[in-house]
RONU-220248 format. One record per residue (C-alpha): x, y, z; residue in three letters. Coordinates in nm, 3 decimals, padded with zeros to 5 digits, always signed. Layout:
{{X, Y, Z}, ALA}
...
***
This chain:
{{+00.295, +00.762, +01.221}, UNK}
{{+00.348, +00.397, +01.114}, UNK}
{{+00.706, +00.312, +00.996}, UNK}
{{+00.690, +00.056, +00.705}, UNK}
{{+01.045, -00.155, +00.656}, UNK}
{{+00.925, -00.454, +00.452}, UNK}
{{+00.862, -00.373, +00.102}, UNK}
{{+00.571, -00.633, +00.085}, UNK}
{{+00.405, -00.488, +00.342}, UNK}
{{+00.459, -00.126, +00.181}, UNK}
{{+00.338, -00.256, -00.145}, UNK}
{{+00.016, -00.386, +00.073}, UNK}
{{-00.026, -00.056, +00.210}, UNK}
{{-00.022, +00.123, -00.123}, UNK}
{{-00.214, -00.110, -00.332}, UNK}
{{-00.525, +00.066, -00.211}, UNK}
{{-00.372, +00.399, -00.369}, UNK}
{{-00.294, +00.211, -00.667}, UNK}
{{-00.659, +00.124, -00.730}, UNK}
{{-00.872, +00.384, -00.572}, UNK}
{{-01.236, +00.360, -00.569}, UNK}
{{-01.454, +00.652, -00.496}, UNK}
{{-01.739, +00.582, -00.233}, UNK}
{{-02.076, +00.507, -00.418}, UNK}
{{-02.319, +00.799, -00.304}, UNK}
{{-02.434, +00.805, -00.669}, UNK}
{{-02.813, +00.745, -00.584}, UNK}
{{-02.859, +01.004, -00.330}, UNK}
{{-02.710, +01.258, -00.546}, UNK}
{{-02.885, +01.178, -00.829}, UNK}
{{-03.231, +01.202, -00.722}, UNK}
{{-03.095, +01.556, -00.598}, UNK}
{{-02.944, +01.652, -00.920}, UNK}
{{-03.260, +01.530, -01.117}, UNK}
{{-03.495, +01.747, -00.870}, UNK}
{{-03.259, +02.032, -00.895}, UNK}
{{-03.332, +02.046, -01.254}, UNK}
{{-03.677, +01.987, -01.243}, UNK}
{{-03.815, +02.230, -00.986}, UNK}
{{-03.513, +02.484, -00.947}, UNK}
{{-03.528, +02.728, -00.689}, UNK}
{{-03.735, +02.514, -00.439}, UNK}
{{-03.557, +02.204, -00.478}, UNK}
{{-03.239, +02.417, -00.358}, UNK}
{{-03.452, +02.564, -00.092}, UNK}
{{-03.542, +02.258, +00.041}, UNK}
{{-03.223, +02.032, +00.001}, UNK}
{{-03.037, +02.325, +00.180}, UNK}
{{-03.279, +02.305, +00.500}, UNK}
{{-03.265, +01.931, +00.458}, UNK}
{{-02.891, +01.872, +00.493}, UNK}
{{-02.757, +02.257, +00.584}, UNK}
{{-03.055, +02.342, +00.837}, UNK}
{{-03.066, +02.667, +00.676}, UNK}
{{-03.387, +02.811, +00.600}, UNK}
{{-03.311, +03.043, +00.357}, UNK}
{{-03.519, +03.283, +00.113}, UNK}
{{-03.276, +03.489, -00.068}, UNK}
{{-02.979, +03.278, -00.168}, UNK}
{{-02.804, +03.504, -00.394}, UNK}
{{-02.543, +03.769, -00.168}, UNK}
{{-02.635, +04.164, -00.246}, UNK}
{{-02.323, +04.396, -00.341}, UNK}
{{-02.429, +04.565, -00.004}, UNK}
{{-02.277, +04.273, +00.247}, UNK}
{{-02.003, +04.235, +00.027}, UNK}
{{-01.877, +04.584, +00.108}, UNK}
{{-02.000, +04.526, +00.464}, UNK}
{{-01.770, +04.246, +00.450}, UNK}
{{-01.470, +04.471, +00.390}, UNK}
{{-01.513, +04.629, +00.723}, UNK}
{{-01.524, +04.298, +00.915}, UNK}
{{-01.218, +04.184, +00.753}, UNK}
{{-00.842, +04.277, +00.973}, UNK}
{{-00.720, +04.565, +00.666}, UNK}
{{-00.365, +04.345, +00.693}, UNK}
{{-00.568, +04.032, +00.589}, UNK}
{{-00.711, +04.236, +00.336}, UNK}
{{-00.373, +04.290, +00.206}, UNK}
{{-00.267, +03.971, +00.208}, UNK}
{{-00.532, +03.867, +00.006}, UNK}
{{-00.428, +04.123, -00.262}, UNK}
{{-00.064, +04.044, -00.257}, UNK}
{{-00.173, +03.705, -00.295}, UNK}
{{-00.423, +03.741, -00.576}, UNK}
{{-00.164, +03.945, -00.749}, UNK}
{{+00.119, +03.695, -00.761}, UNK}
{{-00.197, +03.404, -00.885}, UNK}
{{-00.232, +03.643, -01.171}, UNK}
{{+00.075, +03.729, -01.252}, UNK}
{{+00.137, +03.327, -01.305}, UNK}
{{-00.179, +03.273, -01.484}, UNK}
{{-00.140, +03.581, -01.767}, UNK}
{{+00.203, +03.406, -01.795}, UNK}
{{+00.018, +03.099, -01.885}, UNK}
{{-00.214, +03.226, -02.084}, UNK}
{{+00.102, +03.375, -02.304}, UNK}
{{+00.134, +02.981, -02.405}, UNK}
{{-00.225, +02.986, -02.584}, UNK}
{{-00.221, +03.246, -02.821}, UNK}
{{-00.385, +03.258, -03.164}, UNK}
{{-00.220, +03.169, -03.500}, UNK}
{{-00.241, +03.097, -03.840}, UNK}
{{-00.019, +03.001, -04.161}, UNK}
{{-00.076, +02.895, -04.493}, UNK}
{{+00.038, +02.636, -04.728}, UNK}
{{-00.029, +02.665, -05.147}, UNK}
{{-00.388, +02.492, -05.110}, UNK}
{{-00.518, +02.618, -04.765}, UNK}
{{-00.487, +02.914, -04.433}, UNK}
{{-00.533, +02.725, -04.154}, UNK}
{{-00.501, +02.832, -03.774}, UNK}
{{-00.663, +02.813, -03.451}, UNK}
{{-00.829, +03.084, -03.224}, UNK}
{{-00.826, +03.124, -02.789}, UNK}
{{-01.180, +03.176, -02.703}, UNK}
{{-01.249, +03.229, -02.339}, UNK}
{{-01.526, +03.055, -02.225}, UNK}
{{-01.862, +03.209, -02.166}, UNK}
{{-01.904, +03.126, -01.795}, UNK}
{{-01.803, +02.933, -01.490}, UNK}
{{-01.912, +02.813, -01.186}, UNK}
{{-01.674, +02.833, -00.899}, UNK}
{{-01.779, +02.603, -00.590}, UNK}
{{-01.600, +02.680, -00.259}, UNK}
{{-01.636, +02.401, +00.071}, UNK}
{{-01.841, +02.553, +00.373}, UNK}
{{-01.715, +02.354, +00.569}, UNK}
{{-01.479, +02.350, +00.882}, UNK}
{{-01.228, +02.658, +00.760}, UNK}
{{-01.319, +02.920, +00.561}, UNK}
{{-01.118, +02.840, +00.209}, UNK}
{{-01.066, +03.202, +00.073}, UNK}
{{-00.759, +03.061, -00.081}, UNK}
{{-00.920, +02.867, -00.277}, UNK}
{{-01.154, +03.168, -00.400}, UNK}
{{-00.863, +03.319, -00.541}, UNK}
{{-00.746, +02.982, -00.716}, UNK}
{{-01.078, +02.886, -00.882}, UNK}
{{-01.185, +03.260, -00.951}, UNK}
{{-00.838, +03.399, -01.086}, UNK}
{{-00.739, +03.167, -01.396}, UNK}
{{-01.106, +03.270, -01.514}, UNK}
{{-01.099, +03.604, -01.491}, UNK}
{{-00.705, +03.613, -01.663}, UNK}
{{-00.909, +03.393, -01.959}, UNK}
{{-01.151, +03.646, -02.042}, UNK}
{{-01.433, +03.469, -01.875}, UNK}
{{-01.703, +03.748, -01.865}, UNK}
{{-01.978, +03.569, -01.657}, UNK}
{{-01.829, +03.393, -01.335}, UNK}
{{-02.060, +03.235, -01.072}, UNK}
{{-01.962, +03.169, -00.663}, UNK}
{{-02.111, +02.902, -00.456}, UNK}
{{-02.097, +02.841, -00.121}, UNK}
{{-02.284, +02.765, +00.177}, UNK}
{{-02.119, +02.927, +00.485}, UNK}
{{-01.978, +03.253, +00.392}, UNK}
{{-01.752, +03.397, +00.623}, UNK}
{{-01.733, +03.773, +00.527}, UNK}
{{-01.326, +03.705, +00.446}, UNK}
{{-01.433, +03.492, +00.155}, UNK}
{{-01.662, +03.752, +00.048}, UNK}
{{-01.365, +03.992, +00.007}, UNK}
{{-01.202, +03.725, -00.143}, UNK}
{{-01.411, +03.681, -00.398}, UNK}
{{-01.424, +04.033, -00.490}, UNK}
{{-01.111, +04.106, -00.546}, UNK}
{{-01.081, +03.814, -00.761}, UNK}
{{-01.342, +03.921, -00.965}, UNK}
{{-01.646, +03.670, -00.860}, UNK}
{{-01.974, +03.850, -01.131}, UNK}
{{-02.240, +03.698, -00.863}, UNK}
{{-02.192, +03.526, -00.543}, UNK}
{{-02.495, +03.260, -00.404}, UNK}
{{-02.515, +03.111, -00.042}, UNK}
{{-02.543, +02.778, -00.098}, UNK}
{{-02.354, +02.436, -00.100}, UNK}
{{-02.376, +02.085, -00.200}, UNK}
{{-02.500, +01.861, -00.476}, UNK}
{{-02.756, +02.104, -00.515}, UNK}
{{-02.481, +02.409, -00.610}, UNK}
{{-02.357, +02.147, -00.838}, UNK}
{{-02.713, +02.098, -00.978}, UNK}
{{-02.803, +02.437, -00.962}, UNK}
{{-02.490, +02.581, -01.168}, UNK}
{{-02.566, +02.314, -01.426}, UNK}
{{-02.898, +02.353, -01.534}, UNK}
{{-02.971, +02.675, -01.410}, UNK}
{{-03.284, +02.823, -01.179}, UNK}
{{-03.470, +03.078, -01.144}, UNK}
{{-03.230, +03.282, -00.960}, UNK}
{{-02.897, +03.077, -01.040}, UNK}
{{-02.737, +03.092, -01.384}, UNK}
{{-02.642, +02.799, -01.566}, UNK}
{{-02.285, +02.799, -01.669}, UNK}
{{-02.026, +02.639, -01.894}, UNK}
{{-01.831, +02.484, -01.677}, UNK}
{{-01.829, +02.393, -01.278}, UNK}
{{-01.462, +02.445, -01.089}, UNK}
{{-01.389, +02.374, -00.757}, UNK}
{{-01.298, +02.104, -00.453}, UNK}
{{-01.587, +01.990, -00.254}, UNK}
{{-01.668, +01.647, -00.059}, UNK}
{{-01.783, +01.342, -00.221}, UNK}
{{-02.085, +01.440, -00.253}, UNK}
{{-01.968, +01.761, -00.461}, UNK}
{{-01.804, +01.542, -00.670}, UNK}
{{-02.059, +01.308, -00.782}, UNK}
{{-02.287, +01.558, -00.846}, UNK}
{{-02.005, +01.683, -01.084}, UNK}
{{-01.946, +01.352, -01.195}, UNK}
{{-02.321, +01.340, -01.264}, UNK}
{{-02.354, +01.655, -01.476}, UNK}
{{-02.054, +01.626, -01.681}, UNK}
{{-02.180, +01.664, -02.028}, UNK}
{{-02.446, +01.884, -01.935}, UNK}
{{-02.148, +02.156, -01.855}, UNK}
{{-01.767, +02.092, -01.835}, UNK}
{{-01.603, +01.993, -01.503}, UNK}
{{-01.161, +02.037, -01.374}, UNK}
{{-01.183, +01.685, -01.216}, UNK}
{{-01.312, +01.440, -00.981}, UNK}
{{-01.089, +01.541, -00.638}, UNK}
{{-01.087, +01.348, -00.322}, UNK}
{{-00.934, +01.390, +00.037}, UNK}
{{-00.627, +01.648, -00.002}, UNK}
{{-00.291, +01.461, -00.031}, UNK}
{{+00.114, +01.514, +00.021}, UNK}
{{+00.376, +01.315, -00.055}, UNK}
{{+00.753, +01.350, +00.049}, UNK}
{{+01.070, +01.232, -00.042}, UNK}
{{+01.360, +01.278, +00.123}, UNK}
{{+01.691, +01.100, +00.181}, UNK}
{{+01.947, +01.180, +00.433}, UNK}
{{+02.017, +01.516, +00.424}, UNK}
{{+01.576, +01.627, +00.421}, UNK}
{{+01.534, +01.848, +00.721}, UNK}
{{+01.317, +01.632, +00.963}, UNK}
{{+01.177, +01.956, +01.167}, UNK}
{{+01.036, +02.078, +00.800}, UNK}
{{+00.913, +01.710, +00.704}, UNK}
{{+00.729, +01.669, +01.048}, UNK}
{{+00.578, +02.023, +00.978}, UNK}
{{+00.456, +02.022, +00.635}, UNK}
{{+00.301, +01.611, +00.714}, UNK}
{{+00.119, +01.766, +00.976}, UNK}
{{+00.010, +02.034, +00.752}, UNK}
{{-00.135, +01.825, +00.531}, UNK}
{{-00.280, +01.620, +00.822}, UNK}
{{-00.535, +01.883, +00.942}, UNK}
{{-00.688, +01.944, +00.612}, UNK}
{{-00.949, +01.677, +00.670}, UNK}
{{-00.960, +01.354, +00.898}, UNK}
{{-00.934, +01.172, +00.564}, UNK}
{{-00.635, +01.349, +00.385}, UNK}
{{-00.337, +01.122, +00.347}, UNK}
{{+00.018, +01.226, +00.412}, UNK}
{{+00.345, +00.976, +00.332}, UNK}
{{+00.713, +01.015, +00.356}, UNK}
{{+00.963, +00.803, +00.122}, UNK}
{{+01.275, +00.791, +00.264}, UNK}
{{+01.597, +00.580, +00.242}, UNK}
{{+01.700, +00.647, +00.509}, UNK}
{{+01.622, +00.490, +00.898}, UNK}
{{+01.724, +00.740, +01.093}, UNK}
{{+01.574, +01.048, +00.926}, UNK}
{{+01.255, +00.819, +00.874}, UNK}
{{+01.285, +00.776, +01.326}, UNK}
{{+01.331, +01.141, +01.380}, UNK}
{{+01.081, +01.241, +01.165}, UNK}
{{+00.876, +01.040, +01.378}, UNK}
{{+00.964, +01.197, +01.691}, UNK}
{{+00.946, +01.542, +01.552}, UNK}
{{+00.587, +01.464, +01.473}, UNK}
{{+00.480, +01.380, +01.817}, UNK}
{{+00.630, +01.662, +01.970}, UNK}
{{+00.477, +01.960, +01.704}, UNK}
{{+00.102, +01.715, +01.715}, UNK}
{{+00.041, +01.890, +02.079}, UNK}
{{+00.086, +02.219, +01.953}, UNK}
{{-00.184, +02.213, +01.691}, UNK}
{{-00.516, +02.373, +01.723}, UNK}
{{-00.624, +02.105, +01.493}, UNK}
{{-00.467, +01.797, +01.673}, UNK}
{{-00.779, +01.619, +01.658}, UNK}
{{-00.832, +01.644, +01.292}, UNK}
{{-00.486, +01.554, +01.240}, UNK}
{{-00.441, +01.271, +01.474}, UNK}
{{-00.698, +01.072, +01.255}, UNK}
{{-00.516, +01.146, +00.966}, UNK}
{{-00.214, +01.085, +01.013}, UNK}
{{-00.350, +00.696, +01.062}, UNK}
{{-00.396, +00.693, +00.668}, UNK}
{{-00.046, +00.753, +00.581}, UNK}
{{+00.315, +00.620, +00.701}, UNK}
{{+00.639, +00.658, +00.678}, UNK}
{{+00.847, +00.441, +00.443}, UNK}
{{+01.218, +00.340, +00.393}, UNK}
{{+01.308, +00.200, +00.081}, UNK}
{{+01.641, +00.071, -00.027}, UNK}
{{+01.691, +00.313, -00.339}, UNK}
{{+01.572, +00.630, -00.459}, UNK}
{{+01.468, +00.450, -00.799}, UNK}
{{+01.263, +00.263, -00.569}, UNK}
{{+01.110, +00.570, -00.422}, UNK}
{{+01.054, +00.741, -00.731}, UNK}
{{+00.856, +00.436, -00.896}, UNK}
{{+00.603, +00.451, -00.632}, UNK}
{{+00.589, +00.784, -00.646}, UNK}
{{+00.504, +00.763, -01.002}, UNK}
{{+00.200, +00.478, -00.953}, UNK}
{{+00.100, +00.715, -00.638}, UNK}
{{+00.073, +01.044, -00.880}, UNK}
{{+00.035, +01.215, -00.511}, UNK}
{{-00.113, +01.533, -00.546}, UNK}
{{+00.154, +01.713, -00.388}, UNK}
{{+00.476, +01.598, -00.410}, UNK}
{{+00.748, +01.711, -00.245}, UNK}
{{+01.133, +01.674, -00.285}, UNK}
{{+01.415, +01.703, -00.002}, UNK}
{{+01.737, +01.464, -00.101}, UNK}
{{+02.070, +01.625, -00.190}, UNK}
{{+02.083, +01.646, -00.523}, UNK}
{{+01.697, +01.692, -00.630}, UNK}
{{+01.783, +01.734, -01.012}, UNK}
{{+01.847, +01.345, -01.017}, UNK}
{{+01.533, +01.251, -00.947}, UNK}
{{+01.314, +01.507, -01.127}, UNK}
{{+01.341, +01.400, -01.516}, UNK}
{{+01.197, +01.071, -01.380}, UNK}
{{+00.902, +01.194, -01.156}, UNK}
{{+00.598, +01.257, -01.457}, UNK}
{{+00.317, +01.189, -01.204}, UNK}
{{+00.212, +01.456, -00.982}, UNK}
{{-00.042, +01.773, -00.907}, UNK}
{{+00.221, +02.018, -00.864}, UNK}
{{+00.603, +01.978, -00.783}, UNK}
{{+00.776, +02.118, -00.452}, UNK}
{{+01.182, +02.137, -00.464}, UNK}
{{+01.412, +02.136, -00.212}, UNK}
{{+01.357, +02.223, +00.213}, UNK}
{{+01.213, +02.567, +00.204}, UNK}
{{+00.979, +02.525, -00.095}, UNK}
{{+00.704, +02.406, +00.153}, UNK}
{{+00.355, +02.300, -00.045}, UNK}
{{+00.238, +02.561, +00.238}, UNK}
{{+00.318, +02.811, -00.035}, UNK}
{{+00.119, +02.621, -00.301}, UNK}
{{-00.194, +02.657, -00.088}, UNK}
{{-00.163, +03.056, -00.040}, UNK}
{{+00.086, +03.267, -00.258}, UNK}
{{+00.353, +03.148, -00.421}, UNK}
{{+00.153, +03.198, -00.751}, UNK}
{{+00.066, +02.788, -00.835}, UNK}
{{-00.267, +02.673, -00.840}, UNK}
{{-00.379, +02.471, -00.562}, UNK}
{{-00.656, +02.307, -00.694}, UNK}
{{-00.502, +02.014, -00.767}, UNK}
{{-00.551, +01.660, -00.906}, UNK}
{{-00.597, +01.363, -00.612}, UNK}
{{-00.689, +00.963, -00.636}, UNK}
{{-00.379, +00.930, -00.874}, UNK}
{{-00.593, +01.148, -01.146}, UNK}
{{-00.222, +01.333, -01.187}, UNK}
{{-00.135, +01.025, -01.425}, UNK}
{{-00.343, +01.188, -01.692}, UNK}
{{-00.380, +01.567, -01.594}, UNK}
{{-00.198, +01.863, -01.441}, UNK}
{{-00.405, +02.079, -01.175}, UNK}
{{-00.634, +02.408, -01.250}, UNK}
{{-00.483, +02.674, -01.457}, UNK}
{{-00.565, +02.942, -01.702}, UNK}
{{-00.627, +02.658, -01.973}, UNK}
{{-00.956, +02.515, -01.807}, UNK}
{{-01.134, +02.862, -01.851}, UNK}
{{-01.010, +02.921, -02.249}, UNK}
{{-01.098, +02.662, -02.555}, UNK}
{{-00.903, +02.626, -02.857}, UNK}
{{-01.087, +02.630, -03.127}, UNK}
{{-00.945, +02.588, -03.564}, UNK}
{{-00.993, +02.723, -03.865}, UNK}
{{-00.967, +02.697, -04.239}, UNK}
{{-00.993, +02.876, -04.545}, UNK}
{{-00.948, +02.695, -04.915}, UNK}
{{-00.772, +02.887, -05.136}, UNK}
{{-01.006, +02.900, -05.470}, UNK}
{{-00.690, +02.857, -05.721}, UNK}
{{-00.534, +02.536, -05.606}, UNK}
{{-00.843, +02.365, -05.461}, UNK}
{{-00.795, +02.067, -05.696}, UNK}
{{-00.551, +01.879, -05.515}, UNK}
{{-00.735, +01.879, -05.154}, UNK}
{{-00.997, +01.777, -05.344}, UNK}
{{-00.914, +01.540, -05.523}, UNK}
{{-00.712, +01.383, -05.199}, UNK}
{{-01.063, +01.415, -04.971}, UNK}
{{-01.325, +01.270, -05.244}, UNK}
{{-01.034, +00.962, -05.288}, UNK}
{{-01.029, +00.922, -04.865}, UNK}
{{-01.441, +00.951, -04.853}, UNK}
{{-01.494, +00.690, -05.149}, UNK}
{{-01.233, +00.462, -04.922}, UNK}
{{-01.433, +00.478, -04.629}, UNK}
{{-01.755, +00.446, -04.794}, UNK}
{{-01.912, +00.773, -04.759}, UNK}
{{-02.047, +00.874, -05.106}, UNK}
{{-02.232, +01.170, -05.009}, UNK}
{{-01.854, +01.293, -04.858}, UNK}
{{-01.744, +01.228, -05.145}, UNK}
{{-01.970, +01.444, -05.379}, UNK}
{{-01.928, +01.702, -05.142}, UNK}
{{-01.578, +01.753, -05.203}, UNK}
{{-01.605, +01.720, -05.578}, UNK}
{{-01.858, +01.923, -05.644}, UNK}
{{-01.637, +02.206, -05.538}, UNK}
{{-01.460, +02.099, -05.861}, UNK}
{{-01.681, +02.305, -06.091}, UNK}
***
């Protein structure tokens, strides 16, 4: 990796993260989206030969190859998959203890709100070079904790270990197909796909426009780009751990982006070195390799230093590894999800730890957290007058209305009067 010293040229490097622009492929997905819509079935048919070469006539997976798919599936994977799913739950119904219904009342009025689970949700999962089961259980979890009765699977390549992944997590129906047209399809619904509330999920950028597209029709998490880490570590980070979890991050895609923060030279040198010696050893050295070109390695002169570009970065991962970490943590507010101290490697994010690992990127963690039990629920209020001191709200709402204007507001509120 590239060592940065200067801080101009590190605040060169960065500016691009600072103001990142998502590649314009808005055209070509529209005119997908908009046939999608128009001619359902067939316009998923055909996109999916066009850009998949699959020829397919039944797109929608039968309960039969999912339990095929438990027999093609190593048992200990299997396991794994349930241990896993287990501890994603157990984190999510702890969530979901934070929304909870309620209600009080004052002398004029009951007021409360209720947690309504939404009615469904489409999950999209990336075909592409690795199949994501983690990610089944991180989209298709949170929704089933919520209450979500109708939940909806998309994607393209389906390996049979995301099949079982999907089952255990609780996946309603499960479709074969990927794309701006999954997007499209989950949105406005065809003749064998069902439209849902909301659309979940990473996907490339042309996943995400489509989403971006849509929004409005049905809710979306977030607009995610290439997968991101960022580390910070000081003197005492252990460079054999750094190396591993940069190159971790690395062979996600040739366009993820992994950065160290350091202050200091040497560890920022060894960290180097460590990298070129574990690179060989990857299966995905390739992938990797061109990665690692969009990140560096970078010594500041202070850790308040490190921590404000940190902050403007809102990485996606972030991970900590100086001696005393609680020094710097009241200060970071802009990240996807938070990894203290050498062993907490963002490793454990991705698979089991219990976290969600779909995650904000392109500095969207300066106005929201990641996917969680929240995205699947809405929070929704209520009121209820009380007839014998009615008077006073009243009389407060018609005097408000004939402020702004709004006569008819007005009489609506006094009338009640009588």
């Amino acid at each position: 990796m590239k060592i940065y010293y200067e801080k101009s040229s590190m605040e060169a490097f960065f500016e691009p993260f600072f103001a990142k622009q998502q590649v314009n492929v808005i055209d070509s997905v529209n005119e997908i989206v908009s046939n999608v819509k128009n001619h359902g079935d067939a316009a998923v048919f055909k996109y999916t030969q066009q850009f998949d070469n699959e020829n397919l006539s039944q797109i929608r997976v039968s309960d039969q190859e999912i339990e095929n798919a438990y027999q093609m599936v190593n048992p200990k994977i299997v396991n794994s998959i349930k241990v896993a799913a287990q501890r994603i739950k157990t984190f999510a119904k702890k969530q979901l203890e934070n929304f909870r219904d309620f209600s009080y009342e004052d002398e004029f009025v009951e007021l409360g709100q209720k947690v309504i689970p939404l009615d469904s949700v489409g999950s999209y999962i990336p075909g592409g070079r690795f199949p994501l089961f983690s990610t089944v259980l991180m989209s298709i979890i949170p929704a089933k904790v919520a209450g979500v009765k109708e939940i909806v699977m998309c994607s393209l390549k389906i390996h049979p270990i995301i099949l079982v992944a999907a089952d255990l997590s609780g996946a309603t129906q499960i479709f074969r197909i990927g794309g701006a047209q999954a997007i499209s399809a989950l949105a406005y619904g065809t003749e064998s796909i069902p439209k849902v509330c909301k659309i979940v999920g990473p996907g490339n950028k042309y996943v995400q426009s489509a989403k971006k597209l849509v929004f409005g029709e049905v809710g979306i998490d977030f607009i995610a780009g290439p997968s991101e880490v960022l580390v910070i570590a000081d003197k005492t980070g252990n460079l054999e751990f750094i190396a591993a979890d940069l190159l971790a991050q690395a062979e996600h895609d040739p366009n993820a982006i992994a950065n160290l923060l350091t202050t200091s030279q040497n560890l920022a040198l060894k960290v180097n070195e460590a990298i070129e010696k574990q690179l060989p050893m990857l299966s995905t050295q390739s992938i990797a390799t061109m990665a690692l070109e969009n990140g560096g390695i970078f010594i500041l002169n202070s850790m308040e230093d490190i921590v404000a570009i940190s902050n403007r970065i809102a990485p996606e991962h972030l991970e900590i590894q100086i001696e005393k970490p609680d020094t710097i943590i009241p200060y970071l507010r802009n990240y996807g999800s938070l990894f203290i101290g050498p062993y907490s490697a963002e490793v454990f994010g991705d698979y089991c730890s219990g976290t969600n690992h779909i995650l904000p990127t392109n500095g969207v963690a300066r106005y929201s957290g990641g996917l969680s039990v929240k995205d699947f629920v809405k929070i929704v209020t209520f009121q209820k007058i009380k007839l014998e001191n009615r008077q006073a709200l009243i009389k407060l709402a018609a005097n408000m209305a004939q402020q702004e204007g709004l006569h008819g507001h007005q009489k609506a509120a006094e009338i009640r009067l009588k």
